[in-house]
C-alpha positions as CSV (number, residue, x, y, z in Angstrom):
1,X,-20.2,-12.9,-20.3
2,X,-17.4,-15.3,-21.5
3,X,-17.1,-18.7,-21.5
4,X,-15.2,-21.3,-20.8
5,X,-14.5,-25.1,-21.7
6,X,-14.6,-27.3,-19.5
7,X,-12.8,-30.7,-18.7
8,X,-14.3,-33.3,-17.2
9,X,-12.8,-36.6,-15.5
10,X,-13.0,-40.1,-16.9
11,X,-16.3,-41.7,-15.4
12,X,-16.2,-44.5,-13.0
13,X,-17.7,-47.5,-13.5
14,X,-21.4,-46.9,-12.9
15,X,-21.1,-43.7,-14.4
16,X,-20.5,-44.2,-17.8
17,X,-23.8,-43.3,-18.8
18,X,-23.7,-40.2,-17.1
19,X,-24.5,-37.1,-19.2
20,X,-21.4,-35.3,-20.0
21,X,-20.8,-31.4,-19.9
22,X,-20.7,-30.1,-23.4
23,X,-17.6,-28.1,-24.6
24,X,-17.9,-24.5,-23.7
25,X,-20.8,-25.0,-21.1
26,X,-20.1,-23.5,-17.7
27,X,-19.7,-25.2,-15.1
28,X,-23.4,-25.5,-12.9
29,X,-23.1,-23.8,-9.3
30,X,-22.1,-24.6,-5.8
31,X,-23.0,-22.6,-2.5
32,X,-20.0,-22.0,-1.3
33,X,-21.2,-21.7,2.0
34,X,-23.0,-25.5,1.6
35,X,-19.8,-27.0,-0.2
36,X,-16.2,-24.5,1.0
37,X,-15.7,-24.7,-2.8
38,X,-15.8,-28.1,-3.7
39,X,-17.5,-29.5,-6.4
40,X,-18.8,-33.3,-5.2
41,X,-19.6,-34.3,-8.0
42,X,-16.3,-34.9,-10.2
43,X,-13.7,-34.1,-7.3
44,X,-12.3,-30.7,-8.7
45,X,-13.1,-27.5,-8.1
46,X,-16.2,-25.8,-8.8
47,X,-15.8,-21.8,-10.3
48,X,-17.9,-20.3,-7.5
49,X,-17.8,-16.6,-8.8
50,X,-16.6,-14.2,-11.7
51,X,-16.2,-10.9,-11.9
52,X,-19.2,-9.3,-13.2
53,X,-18.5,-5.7,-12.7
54,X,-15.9,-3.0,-12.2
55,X,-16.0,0.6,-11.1
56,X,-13.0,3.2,-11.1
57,X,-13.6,6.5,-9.1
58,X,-11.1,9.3,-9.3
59,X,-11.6,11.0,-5.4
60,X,-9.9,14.4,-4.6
61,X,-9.1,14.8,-0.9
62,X,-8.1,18.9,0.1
63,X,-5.6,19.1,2.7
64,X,-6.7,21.4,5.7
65,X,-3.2,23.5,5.0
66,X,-0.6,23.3,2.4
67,X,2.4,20.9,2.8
68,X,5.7,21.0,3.0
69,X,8.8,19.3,3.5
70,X,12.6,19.6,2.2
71,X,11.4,19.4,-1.0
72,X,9.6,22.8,-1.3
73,X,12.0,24.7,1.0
74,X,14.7,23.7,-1.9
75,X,12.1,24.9,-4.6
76,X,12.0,21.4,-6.4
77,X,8.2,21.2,-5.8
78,X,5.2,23.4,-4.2
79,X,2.8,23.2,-0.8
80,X,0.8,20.0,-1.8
81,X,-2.4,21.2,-0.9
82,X,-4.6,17.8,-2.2
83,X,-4.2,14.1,-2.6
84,X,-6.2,12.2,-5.2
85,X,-6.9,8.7,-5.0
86,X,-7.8,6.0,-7.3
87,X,-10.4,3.9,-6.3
88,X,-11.5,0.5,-7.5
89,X,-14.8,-1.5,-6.4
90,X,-14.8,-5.0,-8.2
91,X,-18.3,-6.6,-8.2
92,X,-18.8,-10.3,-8.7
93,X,-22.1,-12.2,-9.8
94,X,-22.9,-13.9,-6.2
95,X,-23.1,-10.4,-5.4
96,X,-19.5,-9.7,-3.4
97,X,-17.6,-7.0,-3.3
98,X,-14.2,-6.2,-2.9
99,X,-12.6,-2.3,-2.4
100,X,-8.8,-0.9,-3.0
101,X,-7.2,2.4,-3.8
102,X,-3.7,3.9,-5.1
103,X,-3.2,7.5,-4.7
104,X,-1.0,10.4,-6.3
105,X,0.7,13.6,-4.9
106,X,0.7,16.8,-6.6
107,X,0.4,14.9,-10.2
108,X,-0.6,11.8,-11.9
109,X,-3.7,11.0,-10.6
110,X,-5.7,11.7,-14.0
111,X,-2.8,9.4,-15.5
112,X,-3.5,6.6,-13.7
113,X,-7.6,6.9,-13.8
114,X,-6.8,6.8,-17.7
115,X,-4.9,3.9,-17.3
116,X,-6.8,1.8,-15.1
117,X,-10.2,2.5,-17.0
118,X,-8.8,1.2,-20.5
119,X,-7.6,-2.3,-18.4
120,X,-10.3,-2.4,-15.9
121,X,-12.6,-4.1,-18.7
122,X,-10.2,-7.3,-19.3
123,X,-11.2,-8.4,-15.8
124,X,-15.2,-9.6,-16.6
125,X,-16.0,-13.3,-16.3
126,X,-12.7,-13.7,-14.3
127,X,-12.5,-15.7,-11.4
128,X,-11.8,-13.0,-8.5
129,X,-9.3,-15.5,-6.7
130,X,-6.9,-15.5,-9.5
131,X,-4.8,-12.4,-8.6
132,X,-1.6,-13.3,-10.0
133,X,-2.5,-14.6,-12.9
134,X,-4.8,-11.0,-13.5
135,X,-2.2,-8.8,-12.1
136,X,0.3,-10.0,-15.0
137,X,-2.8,-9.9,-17.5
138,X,-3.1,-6.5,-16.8
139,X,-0.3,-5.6,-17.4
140,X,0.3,-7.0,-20.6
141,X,-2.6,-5.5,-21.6
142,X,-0.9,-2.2,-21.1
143,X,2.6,-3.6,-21.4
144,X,3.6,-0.7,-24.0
145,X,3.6,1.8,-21.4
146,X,6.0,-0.1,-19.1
147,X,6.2,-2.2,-15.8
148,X,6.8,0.9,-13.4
149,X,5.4,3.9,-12.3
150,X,1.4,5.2,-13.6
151,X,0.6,2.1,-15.0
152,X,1.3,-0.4,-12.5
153,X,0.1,2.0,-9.6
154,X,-3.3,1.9,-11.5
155,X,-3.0,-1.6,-11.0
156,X,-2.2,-1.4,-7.5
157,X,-5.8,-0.2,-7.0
158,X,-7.6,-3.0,-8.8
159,X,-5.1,-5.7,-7.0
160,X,-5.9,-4.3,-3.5
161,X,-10.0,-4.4,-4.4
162,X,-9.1,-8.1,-5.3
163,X,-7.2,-8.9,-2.4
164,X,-10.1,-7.0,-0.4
165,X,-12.5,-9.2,-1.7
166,X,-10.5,-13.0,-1.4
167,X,-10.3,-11.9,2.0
168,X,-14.1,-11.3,2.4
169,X,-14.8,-14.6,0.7
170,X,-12.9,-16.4,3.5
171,X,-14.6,-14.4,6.2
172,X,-11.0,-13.2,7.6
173,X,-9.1,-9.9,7.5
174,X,-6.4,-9.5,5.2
175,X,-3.6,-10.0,7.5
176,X,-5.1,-13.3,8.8
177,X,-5.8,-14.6,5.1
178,X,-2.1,-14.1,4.5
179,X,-1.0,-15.2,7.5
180,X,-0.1,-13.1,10.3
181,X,2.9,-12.7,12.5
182,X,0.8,-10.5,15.0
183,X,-2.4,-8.8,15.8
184,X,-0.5,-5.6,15.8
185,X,2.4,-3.8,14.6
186,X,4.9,-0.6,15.7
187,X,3.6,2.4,14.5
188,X,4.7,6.2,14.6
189,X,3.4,9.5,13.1
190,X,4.7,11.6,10.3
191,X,1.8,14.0,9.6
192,X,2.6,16.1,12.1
193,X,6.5,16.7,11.6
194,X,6.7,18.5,8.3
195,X,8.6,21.6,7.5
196,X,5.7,24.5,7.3
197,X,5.1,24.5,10.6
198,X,7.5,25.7,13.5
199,X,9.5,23.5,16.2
200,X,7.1,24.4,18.6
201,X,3.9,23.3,17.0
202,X,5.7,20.3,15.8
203,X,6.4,19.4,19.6
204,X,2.6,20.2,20.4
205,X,1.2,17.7,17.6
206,X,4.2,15.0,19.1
207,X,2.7,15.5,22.2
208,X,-1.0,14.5,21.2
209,X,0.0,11.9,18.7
210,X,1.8,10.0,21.5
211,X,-1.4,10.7,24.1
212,X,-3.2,9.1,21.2
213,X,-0.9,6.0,21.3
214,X,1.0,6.5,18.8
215,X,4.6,5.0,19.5
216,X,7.0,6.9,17.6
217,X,7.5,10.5,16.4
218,X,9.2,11.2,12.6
219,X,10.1,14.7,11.7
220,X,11.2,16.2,8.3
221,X,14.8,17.5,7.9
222,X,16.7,18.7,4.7
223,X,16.6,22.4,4.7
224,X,18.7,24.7,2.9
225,X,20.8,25.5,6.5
226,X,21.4,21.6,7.5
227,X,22.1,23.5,10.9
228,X,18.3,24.7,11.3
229,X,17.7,21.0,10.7
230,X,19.8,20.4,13.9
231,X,18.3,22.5,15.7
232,X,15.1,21.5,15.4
233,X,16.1,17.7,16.0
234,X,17.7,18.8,19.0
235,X,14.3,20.7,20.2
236,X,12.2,17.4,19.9
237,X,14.6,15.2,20.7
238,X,14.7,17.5,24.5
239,X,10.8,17.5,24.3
240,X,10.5,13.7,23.8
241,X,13.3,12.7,26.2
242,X,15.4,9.6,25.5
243,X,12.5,6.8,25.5
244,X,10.3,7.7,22.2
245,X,11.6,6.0,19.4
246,X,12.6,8.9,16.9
247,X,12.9,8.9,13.2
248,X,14.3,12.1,10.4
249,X,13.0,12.3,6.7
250,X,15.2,14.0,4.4
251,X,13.3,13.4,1.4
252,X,16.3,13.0,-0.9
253,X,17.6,16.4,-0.7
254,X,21.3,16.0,0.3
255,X,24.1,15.1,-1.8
256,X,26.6,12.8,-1.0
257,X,29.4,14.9,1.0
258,X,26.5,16.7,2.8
259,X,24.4,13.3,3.6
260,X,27.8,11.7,5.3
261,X,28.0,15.0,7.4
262,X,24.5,15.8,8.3
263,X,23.9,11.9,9.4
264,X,26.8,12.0,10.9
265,X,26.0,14.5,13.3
266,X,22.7,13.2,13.7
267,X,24.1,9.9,15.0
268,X,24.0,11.6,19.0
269,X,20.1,11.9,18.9
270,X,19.5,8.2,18.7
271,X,17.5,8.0,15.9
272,X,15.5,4.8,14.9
273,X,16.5,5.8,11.6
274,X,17.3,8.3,9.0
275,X,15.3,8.1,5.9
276,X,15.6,9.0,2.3
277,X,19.1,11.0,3.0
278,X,19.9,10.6,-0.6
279,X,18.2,10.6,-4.3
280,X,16.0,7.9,-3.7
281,X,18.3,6.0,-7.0
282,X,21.1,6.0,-5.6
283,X,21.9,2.6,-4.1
284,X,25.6,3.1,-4.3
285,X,25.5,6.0,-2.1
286,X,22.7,4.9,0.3
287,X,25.0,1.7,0.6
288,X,27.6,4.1,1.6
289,X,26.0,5.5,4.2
290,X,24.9,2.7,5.5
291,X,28.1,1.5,5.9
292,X,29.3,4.6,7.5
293,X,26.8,5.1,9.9
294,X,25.9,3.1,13.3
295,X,22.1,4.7,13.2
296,X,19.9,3.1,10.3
297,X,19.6,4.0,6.7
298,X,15.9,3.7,5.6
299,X,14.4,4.0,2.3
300,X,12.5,3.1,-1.0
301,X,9.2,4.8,-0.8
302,X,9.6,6.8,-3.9
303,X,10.5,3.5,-5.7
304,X,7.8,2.0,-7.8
305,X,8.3,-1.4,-8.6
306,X,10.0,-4.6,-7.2
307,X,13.0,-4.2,-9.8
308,X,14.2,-1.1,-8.3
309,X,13.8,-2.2,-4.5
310,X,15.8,-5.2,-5.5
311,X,18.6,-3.1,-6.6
312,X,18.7,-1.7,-2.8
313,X,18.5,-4.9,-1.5
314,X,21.3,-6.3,-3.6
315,X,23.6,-3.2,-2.9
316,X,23.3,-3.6,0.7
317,X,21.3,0.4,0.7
318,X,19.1,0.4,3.1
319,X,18.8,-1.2,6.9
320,X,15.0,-0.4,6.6
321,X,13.0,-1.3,3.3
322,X,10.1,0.9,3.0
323,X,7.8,-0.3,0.1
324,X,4.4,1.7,-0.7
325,X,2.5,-1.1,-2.0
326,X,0.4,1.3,-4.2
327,X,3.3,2.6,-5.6
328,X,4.7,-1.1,-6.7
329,X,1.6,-2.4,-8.5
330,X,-0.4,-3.2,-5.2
331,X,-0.3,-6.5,-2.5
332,X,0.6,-8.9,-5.6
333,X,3.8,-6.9,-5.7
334,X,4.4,-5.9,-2.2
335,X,4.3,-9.9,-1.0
336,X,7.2,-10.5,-3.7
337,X,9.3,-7.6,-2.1
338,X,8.2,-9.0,1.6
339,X,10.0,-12.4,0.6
340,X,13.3,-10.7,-0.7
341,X,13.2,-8.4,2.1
342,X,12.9,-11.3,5.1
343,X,15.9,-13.1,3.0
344,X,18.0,-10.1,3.4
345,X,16.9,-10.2,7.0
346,X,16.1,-6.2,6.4
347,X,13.1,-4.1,8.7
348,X,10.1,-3.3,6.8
349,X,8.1,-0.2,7.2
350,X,6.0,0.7,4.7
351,X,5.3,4.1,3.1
352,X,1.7,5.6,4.1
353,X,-1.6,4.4,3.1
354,X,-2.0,2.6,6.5
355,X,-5.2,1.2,6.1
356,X,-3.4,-0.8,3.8
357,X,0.1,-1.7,5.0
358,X,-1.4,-2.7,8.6
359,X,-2.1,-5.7,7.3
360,X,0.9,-6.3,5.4
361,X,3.1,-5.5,8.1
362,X,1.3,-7.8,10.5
363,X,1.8,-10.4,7.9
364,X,6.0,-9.5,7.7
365,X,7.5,-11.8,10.1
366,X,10.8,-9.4,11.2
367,X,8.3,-6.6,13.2
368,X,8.1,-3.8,11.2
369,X,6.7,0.4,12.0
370,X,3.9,1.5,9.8
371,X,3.4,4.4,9.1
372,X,0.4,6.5,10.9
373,X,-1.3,9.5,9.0
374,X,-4.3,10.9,9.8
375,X,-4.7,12.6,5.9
376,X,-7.0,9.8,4.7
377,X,-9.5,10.0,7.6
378,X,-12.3,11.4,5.6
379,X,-12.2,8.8,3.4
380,X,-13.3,6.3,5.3
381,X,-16.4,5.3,8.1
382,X,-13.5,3.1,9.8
383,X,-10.8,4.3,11.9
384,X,-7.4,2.0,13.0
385,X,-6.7,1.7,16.7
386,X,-3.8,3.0,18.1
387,X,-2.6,2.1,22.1
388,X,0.5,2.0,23.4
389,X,2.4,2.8,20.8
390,X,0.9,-0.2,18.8
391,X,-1.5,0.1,15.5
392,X,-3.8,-2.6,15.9
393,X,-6.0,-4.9,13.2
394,X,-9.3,-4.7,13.3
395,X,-11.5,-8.1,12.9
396,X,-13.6,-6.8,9.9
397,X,-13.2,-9.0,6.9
398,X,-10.8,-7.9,4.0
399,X,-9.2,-3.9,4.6
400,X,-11.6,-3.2,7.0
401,X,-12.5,-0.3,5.4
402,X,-15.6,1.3,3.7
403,X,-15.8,4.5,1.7
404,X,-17.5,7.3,3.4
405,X,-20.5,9.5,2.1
406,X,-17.6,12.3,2.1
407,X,-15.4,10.2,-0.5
408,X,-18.3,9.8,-2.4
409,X,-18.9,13.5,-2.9
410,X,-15.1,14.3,-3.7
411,X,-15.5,12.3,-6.8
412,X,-14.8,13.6,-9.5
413,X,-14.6,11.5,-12.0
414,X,-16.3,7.5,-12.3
415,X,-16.8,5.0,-14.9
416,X,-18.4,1.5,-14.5
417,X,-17.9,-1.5,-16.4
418,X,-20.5,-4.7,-17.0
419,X,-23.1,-4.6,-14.1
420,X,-21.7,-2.5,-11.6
421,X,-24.1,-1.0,-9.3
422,X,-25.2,2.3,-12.0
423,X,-23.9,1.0,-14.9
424,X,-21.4,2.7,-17.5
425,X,-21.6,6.4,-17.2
């Protein structure tokens, strides 16, 4: 365990004679539940809790059927057939705990398990409530790798735990310990619009998600005939009638002349918006589109760090931000986006991991959509309330969310560091 020196004010009169703390002694304990974190003694601040204890898990979730959107029909990529997840559980000597998770699709999950467990250590003796400050240490610890992409979305793991467990210490879910806008947010349904399955079945799970309260419906489009693509937008728009809000996901698969023609077209179906038309770098071309089009340009879920979102913000690329806060190096990152975001007076809605980004998105003040997807059920003994059309916060402490017995058997791969609960294996 570290230590740390400590500084102590001048004493009052009276007090002169008081015994003084010697240099490298830690400070003696509070209750926090006796004295809300202040030491009455000296009038600062007493260091409640460190961080005695990390553990990574690397958790492999199989998808019931393979996967597909634009991207496979073009051949860039395969049916994704499995998510895997990073998982971090942070542990602190007064016997709290605090619980995130980043994920990968189709490849880099063993990337970012090696990453996180050669940082994970620099976190014992820390004090848990000092997020920034270990968000940045971490990364310098592994600052030779970069600021973007594997390492910082191991990060994002560890950051959420954090986050997870500030908000536990306060006795408040996330949204309400960053301060929330609402007690619920928009939500709509991607997981069942992809590409492998036909029109018709893709109207049937429409039908169901909205019975389930779901308020909007997003389909994949892109296909190598940008006319089958119409024709299936035409199908559900018909099935839906005018009143369900309606969203298209391209996933980056046009070029530039076909993007202006294709979303041009697309501009009679009323569409909330139309997402990713182009390669999700180019904020010139997105811009242009933007410009172009009366419906809404969204995008930036492939993006993985504040630096690149800002680039679509300061082109004017997007009418609809949509930040994946694992992807970005976790909530640390994600509330720094938020803030340019609101200035640019853009609509958020964030990319998938739901059980995250509810919170986050209650906490956004222009209302946003999140995301619903029903992939990371298993994972969890908690499920998210949806009701008309509305995803709403639960009043757990922190995410809300515990790992199930299921998760737990998908691991494939764990280490622990100082005393987590089984020790280093």
């Amino acid at each position: 365990m570290r230590h740390r020196p400590t500084t102590s004010a001048t004493a009052a009169s009276g007090e002169r004679d008081a015994p003084q703390p010697q240099v490298g002694a830690r400070p003696e304990r509070l209750l926090p539940e006796a004295t809300n974190g202040v030491d009455l003694r000296g009038g600062g601040l007493a260091i409640l809790d460190r961080i005695d204890g990390v553990t990574l898990s690397s958790v492999t979730l199989p998808l019931p059927t393979g996967i597909s959107d634009a991207k496979v029909l073009t051949g860039r990529q395969r049916p994704m057939t499995e998510v895997v997840l990073l998982f971090a559980e942070i542990h602190t000597e007064a016997g709290l705990s605090g619980i995130g998770f980043g994920y990968s699709k189709r490849a880099g999950g063993p990337a970012q398990f090696a990453h996180a467990r050669e940082v994970a250590p620099e976190l014992l003796g820390e004090d848990p409530s000092d997020i920034g400050r270990l968000w940045t240490k971490l990364v310098w610890a592994g600052a030779s790798v970069g600021r973007s992409g594997a390492s910082t979305q191991a990060l994002a793991a560890i950051d959420v735990a954090l986050w997870d467990l500030k908000a536990k210490r306060a006795g408040l879910p996330l949204a309400k310990l960053l301060g929330a806008h609402r007690d619920s947010v928009r939500c709509y349904n991607t997981s069942g619009g992809f590409l492998h399955e036909p029109v018709e079945q893709v109207m049937d799970n429409a039908t169901r998600t909205l019975e389930a309260g779901v308020g909007g419906i997003k389909i994949k489009v892109g296909q190598p005939d940008w006319r089958e693509d119409l024709r299936r937008v035409t199908a559900v728009r018909e099935h839906l009638g005018t009143d369900v809000p309606l969203m298209v996901d391209a996933n980056q698969q046009w070029d530039r002349p076909r993007a202006m023609r294709v979303c041009q077209a697309l501009e009679e179906f009323d569409l909330v918006w139309i997402e990713e038309p182009l390669d999700a770098a180019d904020a010139a071309g997105h811009a242009e589109l933007a410009r172009a089009l009366t419906t809404a340009v969204a995008t930036g879920e492939m993006l993985t760090s504040v630096a690149e979102h800002w680039e679509l913000i300061r082109h004017g690329a997007a009418d609809v931000l949509q930040p994946d806060a694992p992807r970005i190096g976790g909530i640390t990152q994600f509330l720094k986006l938020a803030t340019l975001a609101e200035h640019a007076h853009l609509q958020l809605a964030p990319h998938f991991a739901m059980e995250i980004h509810v919170h986050l998105a209650a906490a956004y003040p222009i209302e946003p959509w999140v995301e619903h997807f029903d992939w990371l059920y298993p994972l969890f003994n908690e499920r998210l309330t949806t009701a008309g059309g509305r995803m709403y916060l639960s009043d757990r402490p922190g995410l809300g969310v515990t790992l199930s017995e299921q998760a737990r058997a998908w691991t494939g791969e764990s280490v622990s560091f100082g005393n987590s609960p089984g020790g280093s294996r």
